[in-house]
N, C-alpha and C positions, 0 to 999 in steps of 0.2 A: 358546814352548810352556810352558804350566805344569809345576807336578811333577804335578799329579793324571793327567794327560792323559800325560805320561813316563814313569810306572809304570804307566798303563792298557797303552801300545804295549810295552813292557815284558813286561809280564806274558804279554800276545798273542803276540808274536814267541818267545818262552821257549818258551811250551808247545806253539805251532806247533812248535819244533823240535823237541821231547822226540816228538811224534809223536801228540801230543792230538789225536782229531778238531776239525775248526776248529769248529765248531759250541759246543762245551764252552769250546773256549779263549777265542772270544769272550766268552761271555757272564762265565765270571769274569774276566776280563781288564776288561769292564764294570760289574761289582761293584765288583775294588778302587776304579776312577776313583770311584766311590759313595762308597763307606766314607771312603777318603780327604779327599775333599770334604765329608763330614759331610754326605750328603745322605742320605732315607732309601733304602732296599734294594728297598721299595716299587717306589719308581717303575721298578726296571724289569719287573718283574709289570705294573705299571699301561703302558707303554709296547708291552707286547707284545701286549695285550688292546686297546690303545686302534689299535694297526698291523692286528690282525688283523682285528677289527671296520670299520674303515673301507676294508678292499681284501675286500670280494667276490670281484674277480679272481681273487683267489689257490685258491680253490675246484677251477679248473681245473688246476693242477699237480697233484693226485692223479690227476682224473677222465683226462686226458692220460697216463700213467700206467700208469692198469690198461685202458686200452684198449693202449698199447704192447705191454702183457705179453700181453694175449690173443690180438693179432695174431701175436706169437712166440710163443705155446703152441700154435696150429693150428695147420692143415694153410696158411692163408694166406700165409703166407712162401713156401712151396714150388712153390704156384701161380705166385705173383707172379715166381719167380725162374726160372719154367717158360718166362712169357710174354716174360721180358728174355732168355733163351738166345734164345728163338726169333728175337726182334727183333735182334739185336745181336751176338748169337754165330758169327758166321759171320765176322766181321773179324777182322783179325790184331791178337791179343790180345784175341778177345773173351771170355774170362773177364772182364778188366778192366773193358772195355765194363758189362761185365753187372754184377759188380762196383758203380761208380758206377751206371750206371741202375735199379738196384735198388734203393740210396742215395735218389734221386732222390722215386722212387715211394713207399717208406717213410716217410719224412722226410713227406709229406704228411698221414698217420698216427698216426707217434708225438709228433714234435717231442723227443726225446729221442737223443743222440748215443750215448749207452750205451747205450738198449735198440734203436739199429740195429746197434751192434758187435756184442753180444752174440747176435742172436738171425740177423738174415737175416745178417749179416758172417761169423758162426761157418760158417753152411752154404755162402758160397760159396768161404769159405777154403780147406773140406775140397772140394770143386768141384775148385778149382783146383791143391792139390797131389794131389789124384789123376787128372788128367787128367797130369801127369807133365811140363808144359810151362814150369811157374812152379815158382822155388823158393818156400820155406816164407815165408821172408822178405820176399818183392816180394809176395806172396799177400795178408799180414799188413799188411805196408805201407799198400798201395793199398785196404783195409780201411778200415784206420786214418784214411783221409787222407777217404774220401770217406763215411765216417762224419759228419766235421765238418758234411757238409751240411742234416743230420740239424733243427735245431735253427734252422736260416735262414727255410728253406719252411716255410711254417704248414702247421699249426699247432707253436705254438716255445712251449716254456716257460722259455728266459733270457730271450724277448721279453717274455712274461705280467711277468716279474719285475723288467722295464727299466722296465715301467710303471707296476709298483707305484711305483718311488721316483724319477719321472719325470712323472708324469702325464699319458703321451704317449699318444695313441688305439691301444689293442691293434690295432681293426681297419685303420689305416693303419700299424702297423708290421709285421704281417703282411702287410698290400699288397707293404710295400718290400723283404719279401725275398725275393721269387719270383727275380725279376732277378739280384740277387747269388746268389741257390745256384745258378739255371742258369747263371750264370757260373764260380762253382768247380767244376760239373761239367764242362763246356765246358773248362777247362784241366785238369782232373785226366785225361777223355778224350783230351787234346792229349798229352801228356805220356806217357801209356798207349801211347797210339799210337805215339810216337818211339821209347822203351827198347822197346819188342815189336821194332819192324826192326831199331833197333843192334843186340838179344843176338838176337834170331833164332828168336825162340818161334815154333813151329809151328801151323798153323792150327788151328781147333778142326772137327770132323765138322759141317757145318749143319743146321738142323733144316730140311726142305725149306716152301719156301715155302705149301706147300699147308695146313702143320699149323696157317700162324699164327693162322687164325680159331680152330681151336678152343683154341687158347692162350687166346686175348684172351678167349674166353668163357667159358673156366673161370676166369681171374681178373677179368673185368669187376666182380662184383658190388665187389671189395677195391677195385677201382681207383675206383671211384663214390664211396668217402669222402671224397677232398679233394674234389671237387667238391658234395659235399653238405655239409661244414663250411665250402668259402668262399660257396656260397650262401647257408647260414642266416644266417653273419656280414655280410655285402656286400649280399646282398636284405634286410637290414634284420628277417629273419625271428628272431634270435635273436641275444646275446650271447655275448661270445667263451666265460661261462663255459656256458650254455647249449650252446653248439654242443658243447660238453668233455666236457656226461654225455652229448647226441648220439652223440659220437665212440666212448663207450664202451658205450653200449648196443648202437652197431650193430655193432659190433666183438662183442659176445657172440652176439646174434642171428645172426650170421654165421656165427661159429664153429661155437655151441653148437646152433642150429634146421637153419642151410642147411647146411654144409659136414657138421656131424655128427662133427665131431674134437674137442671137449670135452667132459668129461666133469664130476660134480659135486665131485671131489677135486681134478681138475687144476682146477677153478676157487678152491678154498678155497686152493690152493695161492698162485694168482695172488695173490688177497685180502689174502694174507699177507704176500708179496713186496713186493705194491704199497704196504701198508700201512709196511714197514721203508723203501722207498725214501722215501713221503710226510713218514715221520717223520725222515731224515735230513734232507731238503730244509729241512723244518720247524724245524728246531734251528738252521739257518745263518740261515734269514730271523729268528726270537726273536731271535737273537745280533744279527745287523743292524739289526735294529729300535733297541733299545736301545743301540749304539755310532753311531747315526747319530744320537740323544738328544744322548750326549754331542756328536758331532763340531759340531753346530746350538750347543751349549751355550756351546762355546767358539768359536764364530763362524769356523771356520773358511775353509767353502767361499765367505762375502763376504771377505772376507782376501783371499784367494785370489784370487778373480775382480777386485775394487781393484787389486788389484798387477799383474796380469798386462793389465789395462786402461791403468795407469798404464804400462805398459814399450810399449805402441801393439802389442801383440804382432797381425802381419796374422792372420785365422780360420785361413788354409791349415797357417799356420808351428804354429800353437796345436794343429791337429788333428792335425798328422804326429810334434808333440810327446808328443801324450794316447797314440797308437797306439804308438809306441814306447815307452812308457813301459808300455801293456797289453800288449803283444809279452812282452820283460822281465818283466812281472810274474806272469803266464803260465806260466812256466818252472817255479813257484814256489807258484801258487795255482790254487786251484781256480775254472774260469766263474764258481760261484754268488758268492763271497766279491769276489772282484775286483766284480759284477756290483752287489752289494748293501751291500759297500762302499766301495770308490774310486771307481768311477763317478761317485757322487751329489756327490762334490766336486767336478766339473769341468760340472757342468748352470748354476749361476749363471755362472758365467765363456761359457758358450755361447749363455745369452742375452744377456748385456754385447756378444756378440760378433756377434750375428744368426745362430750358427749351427740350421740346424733341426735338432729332436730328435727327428723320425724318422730323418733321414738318419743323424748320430751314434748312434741308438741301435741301427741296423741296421750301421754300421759296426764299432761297438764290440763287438755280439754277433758278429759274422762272426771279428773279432780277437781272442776269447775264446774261441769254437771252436779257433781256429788252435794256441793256447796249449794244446787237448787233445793235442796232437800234438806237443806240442816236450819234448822230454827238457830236465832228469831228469824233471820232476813229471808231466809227458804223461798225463792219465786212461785215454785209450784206450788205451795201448800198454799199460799195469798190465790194462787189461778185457781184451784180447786175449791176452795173454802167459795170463793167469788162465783163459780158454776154452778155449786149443788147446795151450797147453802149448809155446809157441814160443819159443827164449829171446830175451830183451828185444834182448840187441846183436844180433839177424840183424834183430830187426822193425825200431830203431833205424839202423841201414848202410843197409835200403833205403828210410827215411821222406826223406832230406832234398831229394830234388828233387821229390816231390809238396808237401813243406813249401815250397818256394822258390814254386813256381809259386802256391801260396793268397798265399802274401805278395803276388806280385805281384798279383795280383786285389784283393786286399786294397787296393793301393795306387792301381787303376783307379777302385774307390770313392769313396776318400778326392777323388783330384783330379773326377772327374764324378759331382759328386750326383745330377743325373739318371738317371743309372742307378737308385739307390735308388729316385728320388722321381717316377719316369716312371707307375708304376701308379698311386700316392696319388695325383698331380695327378689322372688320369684319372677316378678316384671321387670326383673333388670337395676333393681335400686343398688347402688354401689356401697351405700352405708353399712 
């Protein structure tokens, strides 16, 4: 390793600690390796104009976004969470139930792990500690956990962002991960299910079978958006960034014309929000752009892939290495930062390797989710603690066996790619 490249990681690791947003730290952190090297300061202006200009893509991470915020500014969440009581509520622990399948349904919507904590998470939290059957903490938890699903189900924006620095088709990596979120649903429900009988939560009042129509009809119209963003994208009718201002006009239109629960302040308000959350995103990908300059500069990731080709490492052993290694890292960093820059080290070594980079790239995001949820750095448990006012060690006590059971899922992945890669083939994906 050089010295320029030792005081770059240096300089990054420093101010990450002191408590710099990572966004700021990278990008000086990418300066000094500049100065240093006596290169000009330039290029990394010129490298973040020449990233941005060439990823379109990225267009959608706003527009994903402030359609999120809209959908949690309305009356849409309430609906939505009206029609998963009615379905779901009636099983023992179906807060929980409802809980996840809200998740679920969301998650088609936003693509954003914090704005389903924050917004339907918040309302079924308070659900369920005032039905008086769940403590504050298992509430908070099982939030927290089926949050992660959030960001799996397209529309995903760490997926948008796997492929900026990947070059891997948006619309087959949103294929791949229908399957793994219905599967972290599918155990976060398993799981829900089992702690309900051991502690002995009581059943919830049902809503009688008669109401479910008009449930489903007062949320149908919310519910018709995944299915009209993966039609635009899959019928070929429009691009993933396309389908993104889609997502969010119909998300206003809904609101603000049919439903009638927006208003013009509570819009500027959104605007605002979305505007602060776009510009944070914003500063982590500049910052990435330009430390993945350097990383290429100094030939890392062929390094890397040489050596690890040279040592006959089998794919399976290679990939159980990379995940544990974003497990760990996780603890510590943030999705975007692991997403945009460790990652893109291990893409040359996966083609040396034949692995496919949908499968990895759906794997990788499922394992960066996971990483929302593991203390200390855990993002959701900080957005949740910060909504409801819960303290961290009760939300913390009861995350670790909804945490155990995503790992395990996680590790179904890993050994059967078809699971991933089951929908992509069916649309034609070659891999």
């Amino acid at each position: 390793m050089s010295l320029e490249l030792g005081l770059c990681l240096l300089t990054l690791f420093v101010l990450a600690a002191l408590g710099t947003p990572v966004g700021y730290a990278i990008i000086v952190a990418a300066l000094v390796y500049l100065g240093v090297a006596g290169q000009d300061l330039a290029l990394a202006g010129e490298q973040i104009m020449a990233g941005l200009y060439d990823s379109f893509v990225l267009l959608a991470v706003p527009l994903f976004i402030v359609a999120a915020n809209i959908m949690n500014a309305g009356t849409i969440s309430e609906r939505l969470l009206r029609f998963c009581v009615a379905a779901v509520g009636r099983f023992r622990g179906g807060l929980g139930h409802v809980n996840v399948v809200a998740s679920l349904i969301f998650s088609g919507m936003s693509g954003s792990a914090v704005a389903d904590a924050a917004g339907i998470g918040k309302i079924v939290i308070e659900m369920m500690t005032k039905s008086g059957h769940y403590t504050r903490g298992y509430a908070a938890a099982i939030t927290a956990a089926s949050a992660t699903i959030g960001p799996i189900i397209p529309p995903s924006i760490p997926m948008v962002l796997y492929a900026l620095v990947s070059n891997a088709s948006i619309g087959y990596l949103f294929l791949g991960g229908i399957v793994p979120g219905l599967l972290m649903g599918a155990v976060l429900m398993t799981m829900n299910s089992w702690i309900s009988y051991r502690r002995g939560f009581a059943l919830e009042e049902p809503v009688p079978l008669s109401e479910l129509p008009r449930h489903t009809l007062n949320a149908f119209p919310a519910l018709l958006m995944p299915a009209i963003l993966l039609y635009g994208i899959y019928g070929g009718v429009t691009t993933p960034t396309e389908a993104a201002a889609i997502a969010a006009a119909y998300a206003l239109i809904l609101a603000a014309l049919f439903y009638r629960a927006l208003s013009i302040r509570a819009l500027y308000g959104i605007l605002v929000e979305s505007a602060r959350s776009s510009a944070a995103v914003g500063l982590v990908i500049g910052g990435a752009l330009i430390l993945n300059y350097i990383v290429a500069s100094e030939n890392i990731p062929d390094m890397m892939a040489r050596a690890l080709v040279g040592l006959d490492v089998p794919p399976l052993v290679f990939l159980l290495g990379v995940n544990v290694l974003i497990l760990a890292l996780g603890c510590v960093l943030d999705a975007t930062t692991i997403i945009l820059v460790i990652i893109p080290l291990f893409l040359p070594t996966c083609g040396e390797l034949g692995i496919d980079l949908v499968h990895f790239g759906v794997v990788a995001v499922v394992n960066c989710m996971i990483g929302l949820i593991t203390p200390p750095y855990g993002i959701l448990l900080f957005v949740i603690n910060a909504v409801t006012r819960i303290p961290l060690a009760e939300i913390i006590r009861e995350t670790w066996l909804f945490l155990g059971v995503l790992v395990f899922a996680l590790l179904l992945l890993i050994l059967f790619p078809g699971l991933t890669l089951f929908l992509p083939r069916l649309f034609g994906y070659p891999g």
